[in-house]
N, C-alpha and C positions, 0 to 999 in steps of 0.2 A: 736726592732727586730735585730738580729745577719747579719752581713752582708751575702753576699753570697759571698763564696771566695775556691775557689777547692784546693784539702788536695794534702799538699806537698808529695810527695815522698821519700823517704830516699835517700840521694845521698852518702852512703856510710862510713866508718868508716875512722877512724884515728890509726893506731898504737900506741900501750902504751907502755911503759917500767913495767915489771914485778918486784915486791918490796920483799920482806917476807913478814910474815905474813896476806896473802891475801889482801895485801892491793897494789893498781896500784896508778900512776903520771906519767902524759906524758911528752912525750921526747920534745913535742911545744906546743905554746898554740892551743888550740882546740875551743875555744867558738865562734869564730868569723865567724866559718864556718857552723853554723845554726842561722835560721832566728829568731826561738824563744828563742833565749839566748841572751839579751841584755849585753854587754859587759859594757856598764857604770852601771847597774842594779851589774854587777857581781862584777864589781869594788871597788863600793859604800859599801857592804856586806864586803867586803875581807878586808875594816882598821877596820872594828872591830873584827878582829883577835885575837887582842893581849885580847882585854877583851872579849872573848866569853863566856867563863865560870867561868864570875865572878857573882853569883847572885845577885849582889844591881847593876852591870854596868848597860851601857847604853840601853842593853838589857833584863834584868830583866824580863820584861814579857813577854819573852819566855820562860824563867826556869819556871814561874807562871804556863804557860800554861799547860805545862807537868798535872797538875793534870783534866783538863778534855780531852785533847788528847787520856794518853795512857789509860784511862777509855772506850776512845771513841771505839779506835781499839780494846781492849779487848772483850769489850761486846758486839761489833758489830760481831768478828769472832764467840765469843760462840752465839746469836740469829741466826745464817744464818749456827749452827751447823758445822763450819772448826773448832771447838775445839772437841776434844775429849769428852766426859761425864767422864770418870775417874778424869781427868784434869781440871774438871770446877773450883771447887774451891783451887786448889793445886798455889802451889806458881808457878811452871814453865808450866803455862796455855796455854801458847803457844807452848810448846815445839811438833817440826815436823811440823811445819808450817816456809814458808819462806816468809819473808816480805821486801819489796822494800821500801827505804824512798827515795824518787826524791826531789833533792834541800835540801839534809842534812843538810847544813852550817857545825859548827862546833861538830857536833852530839848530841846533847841537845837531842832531841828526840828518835835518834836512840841505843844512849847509856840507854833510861832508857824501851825501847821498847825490847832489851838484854837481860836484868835482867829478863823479863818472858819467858826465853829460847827456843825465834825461834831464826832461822838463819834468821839474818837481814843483809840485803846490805846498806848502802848508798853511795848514788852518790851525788855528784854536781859539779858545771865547775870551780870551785875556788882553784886552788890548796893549798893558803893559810891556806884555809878551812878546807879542808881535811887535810893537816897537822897537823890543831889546833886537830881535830876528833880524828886522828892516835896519837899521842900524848899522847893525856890525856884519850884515853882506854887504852894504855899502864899503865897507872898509876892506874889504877884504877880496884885492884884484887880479888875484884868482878865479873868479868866479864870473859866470857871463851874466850877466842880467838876464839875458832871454831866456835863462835857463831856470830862473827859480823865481816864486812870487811868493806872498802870503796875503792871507785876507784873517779877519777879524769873523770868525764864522761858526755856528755850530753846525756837525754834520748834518741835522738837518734841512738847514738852508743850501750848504753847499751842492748838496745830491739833488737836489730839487731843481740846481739850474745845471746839474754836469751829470746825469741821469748814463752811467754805464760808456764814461770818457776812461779809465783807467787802467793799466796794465797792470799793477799793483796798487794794492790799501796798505798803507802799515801805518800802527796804532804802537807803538812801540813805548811803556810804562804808562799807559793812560787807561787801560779798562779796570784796573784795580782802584781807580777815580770817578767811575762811573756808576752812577743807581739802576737805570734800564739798560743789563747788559743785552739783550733780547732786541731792544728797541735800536740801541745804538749799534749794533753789529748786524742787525738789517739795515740800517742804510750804509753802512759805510760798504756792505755788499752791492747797494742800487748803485753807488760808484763805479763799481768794477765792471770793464768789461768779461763776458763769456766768454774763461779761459784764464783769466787772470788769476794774480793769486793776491791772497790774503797774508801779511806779516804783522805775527802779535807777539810782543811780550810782557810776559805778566809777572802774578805773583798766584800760589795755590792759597788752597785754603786750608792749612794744617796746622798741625800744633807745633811744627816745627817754623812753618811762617811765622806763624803768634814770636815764638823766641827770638827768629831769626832775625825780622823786617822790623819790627814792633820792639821789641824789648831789647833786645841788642844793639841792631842799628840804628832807634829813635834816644832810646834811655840808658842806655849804658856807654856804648860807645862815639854819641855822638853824630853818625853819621852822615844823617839827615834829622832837618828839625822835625820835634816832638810834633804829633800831629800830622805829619806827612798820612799816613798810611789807615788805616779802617778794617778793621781781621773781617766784619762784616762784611766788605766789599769785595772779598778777594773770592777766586773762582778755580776748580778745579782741572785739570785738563779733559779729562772725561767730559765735564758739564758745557767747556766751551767748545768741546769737538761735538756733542748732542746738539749744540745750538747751532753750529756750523753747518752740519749734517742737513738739521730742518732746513736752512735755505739750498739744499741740493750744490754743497759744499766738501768735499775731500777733504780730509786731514793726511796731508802727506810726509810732516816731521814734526815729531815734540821734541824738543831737547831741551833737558835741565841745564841749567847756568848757576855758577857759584863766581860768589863776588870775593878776593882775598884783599881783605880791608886793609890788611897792614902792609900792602905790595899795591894798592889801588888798580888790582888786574884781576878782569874776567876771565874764567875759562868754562867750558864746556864739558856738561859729567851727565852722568846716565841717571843722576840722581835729582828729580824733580819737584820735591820735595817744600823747596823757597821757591826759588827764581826759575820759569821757561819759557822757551823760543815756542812758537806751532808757525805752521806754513799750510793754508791750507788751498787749494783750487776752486775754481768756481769753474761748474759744469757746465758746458756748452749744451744745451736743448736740445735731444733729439729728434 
């Protein structure tokens, strides 16, 4: 069971410095001054900067991942009807949909979530991060400007000046990095518009997690560095459909995800066990 614990309040924003090209970095650090941003969490993320966007680096299987993510968001906007019918099958299927990625890192996902032409934001509290992000969409002209930003932000701040702008939230490997999961999945709800959905992927909380994420993929085979991960921190699908539920939230798909290390390819299994997709909706007020 989830403990009982009463939902923080917003205590307010931080001032940013304004950059070109819609892209924000603050003038201090900011992550220290919310409870669900763990600052060594943030830390630990931030040396792998320099290899963020190298697909065989240390992170690897997050480039991998991209092939059932932006499938995930894709098809979960067009089932729940935020795509258009014209646009179903067209290359820019998103396009006039605006989509929030919370906990960007170096935009692996939000740069290839672009390329189906919503207006996507990323945030995260890493300003190295965001750099790497800001950077290498620069580089990369494919991509519209007008179509992607990032800002230097905890959801906190972010929700507090974009209060229920978004057609989707996706959190995608970032709540297993979180302390107030209760806290941080209510605002990244005050984001979303009524109707919208919710895209999380996680990690459970099993003994088979402990082997799999933890001891396998930190200590044994290298995967990702030692340290990455916190078996404390990882969450159930039951606990984070309960928590969903409470903000008058749908869960409309779990699906287990397994990672095959030695093929650097995800697929999709009924076994939820380590790794899962949820999709959930946010109800429109009767």
């Amino acid at each position: 069971m989830l403990p009982q614990r009463s939902l923080r309040l917003l205590r307010g924003t931080i001032l940013i410095r304004r950059t070109s090209r819609s892209f924000s970095s603050p003038s201090e650090t900011i992550r220290t001054q919310y409870s669900n941003v763990d600052q060594r969490e943030v830390e630990n993320l931030s040396k792998q900067s320099t290899e963020w966007w190298d697909p065989q680096g240390p992170i690897r299987g997050l480039h991998a991942m991209n092939a059932l993510r932006v499938p995930l968001v894709r098809d979960g906007l067009i089932a729940t009807g935020a795509v258009e019918k014209t646009l179903v099958r067209k290359p820019n299927v998103l396009a006039n949909l605006n989509i929030l990625e919370v906990g960007c890192g170096g935009g692996i996902l939000t740069e290839a979530l672009a390329k189906l032409h919503p207006k996507v934001v990323g945030i995260d509290p890493s300003e190295k991060l965001i750099d790497v992000a800001i950077q290498h969409a620069k580089g990369d002209t494919s991509i519209n400007p007008q179509r992607i930003q990032y800002h230097v932000e905890t959801i906190e701040q972010h929700t507090a000046k974009n209060s229920e702008q978004y057609d989707a939230v996706v959190a995608s490997e970032v709540l297993e990095h979180v302390n107030d999961k209760v806290a941080f999945i209510e605002q990244c709800l005050g984001a979303l518009k009524p109707g919208g959905s919710m895209f999380i992927t996680t990690i459970n909380k099993t003994t088979a997690s402990w082997l799999g994420a933890i001891v396998g993929a930190e200590q044994v085979f290298k995967l990702v560095p030692e340290g990455t991960h916190d078996w404390d921190k990882f969450i159930s699908p039951l606990d984070l459909q309960r928590i969903l539920s409470s903000y008058n939230c749908n869960t409309i798909l779990v699906h287990g995800m397994f990672y095959q290390f030695w093929s650097n390819q995800w697929c999709w299994t009924k076994n939820t066990d380590i790794n899962y997709a949820l999709h959930a909706v946010k109800m429109k007020e009767q």
